[in-house]
N, C-alpha and C positions, 0 to 999 in steps of 0.2 A: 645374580640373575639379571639378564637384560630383556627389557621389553622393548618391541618397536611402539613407537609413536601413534602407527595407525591401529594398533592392538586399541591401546589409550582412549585416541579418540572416540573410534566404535564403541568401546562401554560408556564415556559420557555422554554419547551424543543416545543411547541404548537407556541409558540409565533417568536423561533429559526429556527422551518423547515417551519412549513406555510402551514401545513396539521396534521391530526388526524395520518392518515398513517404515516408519516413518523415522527413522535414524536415517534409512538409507537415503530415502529423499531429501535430507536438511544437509546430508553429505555430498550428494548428488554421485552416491553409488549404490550396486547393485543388493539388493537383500541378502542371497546368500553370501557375497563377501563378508556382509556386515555380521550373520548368524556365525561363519565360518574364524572370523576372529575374536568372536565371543566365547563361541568351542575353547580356540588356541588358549587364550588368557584366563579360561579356567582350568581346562589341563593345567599350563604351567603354574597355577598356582595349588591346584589341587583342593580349590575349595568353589561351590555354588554359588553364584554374582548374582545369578536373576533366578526369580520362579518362573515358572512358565505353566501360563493358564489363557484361560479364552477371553479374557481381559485385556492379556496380553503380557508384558513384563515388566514383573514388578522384581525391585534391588532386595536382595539378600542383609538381612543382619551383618554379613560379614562384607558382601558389597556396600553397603554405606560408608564402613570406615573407608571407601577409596575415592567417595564420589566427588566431596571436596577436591583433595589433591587432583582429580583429572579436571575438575570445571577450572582449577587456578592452573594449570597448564595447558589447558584449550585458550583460558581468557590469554596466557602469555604468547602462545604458536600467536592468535588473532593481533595483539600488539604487534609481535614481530613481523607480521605480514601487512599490515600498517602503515609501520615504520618503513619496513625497505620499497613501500609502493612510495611513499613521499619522498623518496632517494632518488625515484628514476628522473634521470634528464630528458630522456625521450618523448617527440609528441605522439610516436606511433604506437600500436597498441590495441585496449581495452579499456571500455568501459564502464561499466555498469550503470545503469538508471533505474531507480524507484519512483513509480508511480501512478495515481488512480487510476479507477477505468475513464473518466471521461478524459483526463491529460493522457494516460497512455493509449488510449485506442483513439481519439477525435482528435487531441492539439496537439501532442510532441512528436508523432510521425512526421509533420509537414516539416515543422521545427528543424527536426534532427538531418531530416534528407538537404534539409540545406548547410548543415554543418558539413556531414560525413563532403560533400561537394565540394567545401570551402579545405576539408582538412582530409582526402582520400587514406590515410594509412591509420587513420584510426576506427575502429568498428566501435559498435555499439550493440551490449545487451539492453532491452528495456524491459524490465520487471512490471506486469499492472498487478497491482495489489492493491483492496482497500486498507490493506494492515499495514502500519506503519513499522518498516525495515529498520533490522538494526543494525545501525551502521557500526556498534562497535564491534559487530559478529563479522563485517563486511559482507552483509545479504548485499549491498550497494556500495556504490561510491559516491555517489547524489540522491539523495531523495529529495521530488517535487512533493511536497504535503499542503495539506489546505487546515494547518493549524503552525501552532508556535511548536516548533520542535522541544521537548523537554527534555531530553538526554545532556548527560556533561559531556564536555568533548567533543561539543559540535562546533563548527563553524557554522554560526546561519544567517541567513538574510531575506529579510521581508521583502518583497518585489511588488505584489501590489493588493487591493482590496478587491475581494470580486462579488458584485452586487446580485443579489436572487429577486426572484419576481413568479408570482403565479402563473401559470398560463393552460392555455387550454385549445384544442385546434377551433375554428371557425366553424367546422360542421356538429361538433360536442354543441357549442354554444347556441347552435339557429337551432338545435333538437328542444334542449334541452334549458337554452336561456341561460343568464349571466346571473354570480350573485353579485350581492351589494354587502354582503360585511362576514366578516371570517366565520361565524355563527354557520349561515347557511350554506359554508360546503359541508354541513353534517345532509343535506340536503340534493347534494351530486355524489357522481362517481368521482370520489376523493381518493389521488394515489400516492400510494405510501411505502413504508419499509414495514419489512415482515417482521423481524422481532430486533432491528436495530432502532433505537427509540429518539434519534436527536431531532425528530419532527415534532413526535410529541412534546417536546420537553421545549420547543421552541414556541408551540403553539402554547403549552403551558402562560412560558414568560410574556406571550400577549394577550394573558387573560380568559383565553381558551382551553378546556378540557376536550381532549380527541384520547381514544387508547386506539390498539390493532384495529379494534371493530369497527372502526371510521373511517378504515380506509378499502374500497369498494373494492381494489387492485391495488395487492403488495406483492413486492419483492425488497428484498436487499442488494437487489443486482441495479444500478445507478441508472447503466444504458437501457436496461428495460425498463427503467422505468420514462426515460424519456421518448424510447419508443412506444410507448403507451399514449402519449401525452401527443403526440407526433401523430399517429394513427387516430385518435379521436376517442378513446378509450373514457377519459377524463380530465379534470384538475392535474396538475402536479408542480409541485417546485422546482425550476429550472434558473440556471443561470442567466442572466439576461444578456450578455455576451454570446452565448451560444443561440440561446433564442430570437436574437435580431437578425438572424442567418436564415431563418426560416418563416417567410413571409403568412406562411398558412396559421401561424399561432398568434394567438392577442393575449397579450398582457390583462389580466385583470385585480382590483382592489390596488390599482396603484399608489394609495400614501401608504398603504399596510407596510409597517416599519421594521420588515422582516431583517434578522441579524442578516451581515456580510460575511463572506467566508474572506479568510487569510490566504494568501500566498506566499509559500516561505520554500526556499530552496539552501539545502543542507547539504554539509558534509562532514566527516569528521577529521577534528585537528592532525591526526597525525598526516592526512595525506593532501593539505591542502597548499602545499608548495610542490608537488607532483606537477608537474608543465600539464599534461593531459587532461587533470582534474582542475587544477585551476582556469584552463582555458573553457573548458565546459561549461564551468561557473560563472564565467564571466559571461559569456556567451549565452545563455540562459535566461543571468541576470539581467543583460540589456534585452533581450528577442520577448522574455515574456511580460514584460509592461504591458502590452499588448497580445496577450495569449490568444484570442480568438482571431485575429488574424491568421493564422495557423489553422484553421478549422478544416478541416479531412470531409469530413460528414454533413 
C-alpha cells in the first residue's frame, strides 16, 4: 500500500493543531484539500483517525499509533528541506524573516529596502510575530528576537543591548503632572499588557507589585501600545531608541534601572553556509548595531 507524502503530512499537521483550519494555515493550503486527504487516508486505511466534534478534531485510539511515525517523517521532509536550502550557491531567491511588531513594522522595512537595492534578485518574506518562529519547522530563515534564542541548531548572535525608559507625551504630563518614583504610576493612566505578564514580573524584580488592574490601558498589541503613549493616553514602556525620534515624549524616573532588552539575530545550522542566508546575516549583523536608524515611524 503506498501513501503520498501529502496524504502524511495533512494528518500530522491535523493531528498537531486539532482542526482542519488550522492545519491548513500552518500548511499554507486550502481547508478542504486538507479535509479531502484526510477522507483519502482513511478510506485507504479503512479505519477512523479523527473524531469529529465541535471542538474540533480530536486522533483516534487507532490514529495515535501513527502520530509518531508522521511527526518523525515531517521533522525528516523539514531536515531535508534544510539541508538542500544550505546546498544552494545562488544569491537569488527567497527569503524569509521572523520578526516582532516593532522590528517588523517600524525598523526592518527601512533595513531591508536598502538591501533588496543593494542585491535586486533576491525578494524577501517578512513574518511579524511576537511568537518566536521555529526555525527547525522552517516558519523562517532568520529570526530577529529580543531574547537569547533557546533552540539547538541554531546559529546565533548577539548584536546589541537595547535600553527601555518610561515615557509619556508632554500634553499627559502638563494634565496630569509627572511622577517621582515607580510607586506612583499606581496613580496615572499606566499602560500595559493585557494578559501577557513580563511588565509585571519586571516591576515585580524592582520591588514593585502592579497586576492587570494597574494598568489604565492594556493591550498585548506592542504598537498600540506605543501609540497610546504617542497620542497622550498615558505612561508606557518604550525603547529609548525609538523614543528619541519623537521629540513630543519625555523620558521620565530616569535612574529607574529597568532591565534591557537583547538583540539576537538567528538561524539554523543547517542553512547557514546558504550565500543568501549568510549574506543576510551578515548584513543584518553589521546594519542593526544601530537599529533605530532605520526607523519607518
Amino acid at each position: 500500500m503506498h501513501f503520498s507524502w501529502d496524504l502524511i503530512r495533512s494528518f500530522q499537521a491535523v493531528a498537531q493543531t486539532g482542526s482542519l483550519s488550522a492545519a491548513a494555515r500552518s500548511l499554507g493550503m486550502a481547508q478542504p484539500t486538507i479535509g479531502r486527504h484526510i477522507d483519502l487516508l482513511e478510506e485507504a486505511l479503512s479505519v477512523p483517525l479523527f473524531r469529529r466534534g465541535r471542538e474540533g478534531m480530536t486522533v483516534t485510539a487507532r490514529g495515535e499509533e501513527l502520530v509518531n511515525i508522521a511527526r518523525q517523517m515531517a521533522d525528516n521532509a523539514n531536515t531535508f528541506e534544510r539541508l538542500a536550502a544550505g546546498l544552494e550557491e545562488n544569491y537569488s531567491g527567497t527569503i524569509r524573516i521572523s520578526a516582532n511588531e516593532v522590528f517588523g513594522v517600524i525598523l526592518l522595512p527601512g533595513l531591508i529596502s536598502a538591501f533588496m537595492k543593494q542585491h535586486p534578485g533576491i525578494d524577501i518574506e517578512l513574518a511579524v510575530t511576537n511568537e518566536a518562529s521555529n526555525l527547525l519547522q522552517r516558519d523562517a530563515d532568520i529570526s530577529v528576537r529580543l531574547f537569547r534564542p533557546a533552540q539547538n541548531d541554531l546559529v546565533a548572535r548577539k548584536i546589541a543591548d537595547l535600553p527601555l525608559g518610561l515615557y509619556a507625551h508632554t500634553d499627559y504630563l502638563r494634565t496630569s503632572g509627572e511622577p517621582t518614583s515607580l510607586e506612583e504610576l499606581h496613580d496615572h493612566a499606566f499602560i500595559g499588557f493585557d494578559r501577557e505578564t513580563s511588565l509585571i514580573q519586571a516591576a515585580s524584580d524592582l520591588g514593585v507589585r502592579f497586576s492587570p488592574g494597574s494598568f489604565s490601558f492594556r493591550s498585548d498589541n506592542i504598537l498600540t501600545q506605543i501609540s497610546a503613549v504617542r497620542t497622550g493616553v498615558g505612561i508606557g514602556v518604550l525603547h529609548k531608541g525609538l523614543a528619541s525620534n519623537w521629540p513630543e515624549l519625555r523620558q521620565m524616573l530616569t535612574d529607574l534601572p529597568l532591565p534591557q532588552l537583547e538583540l539576537w539575530i538567528a538561524c539554523h545550522a543547517d542553512v547557514r553556509y546558504n550565500k543568501r542566508v549568510r549574506l543576510m546575516m551578515d548584513f543584518l549583523s553589521e546594519n542593526l548595531k544601530k537599529p533605530y536608524a532605520w526607523q519607518t515611524i
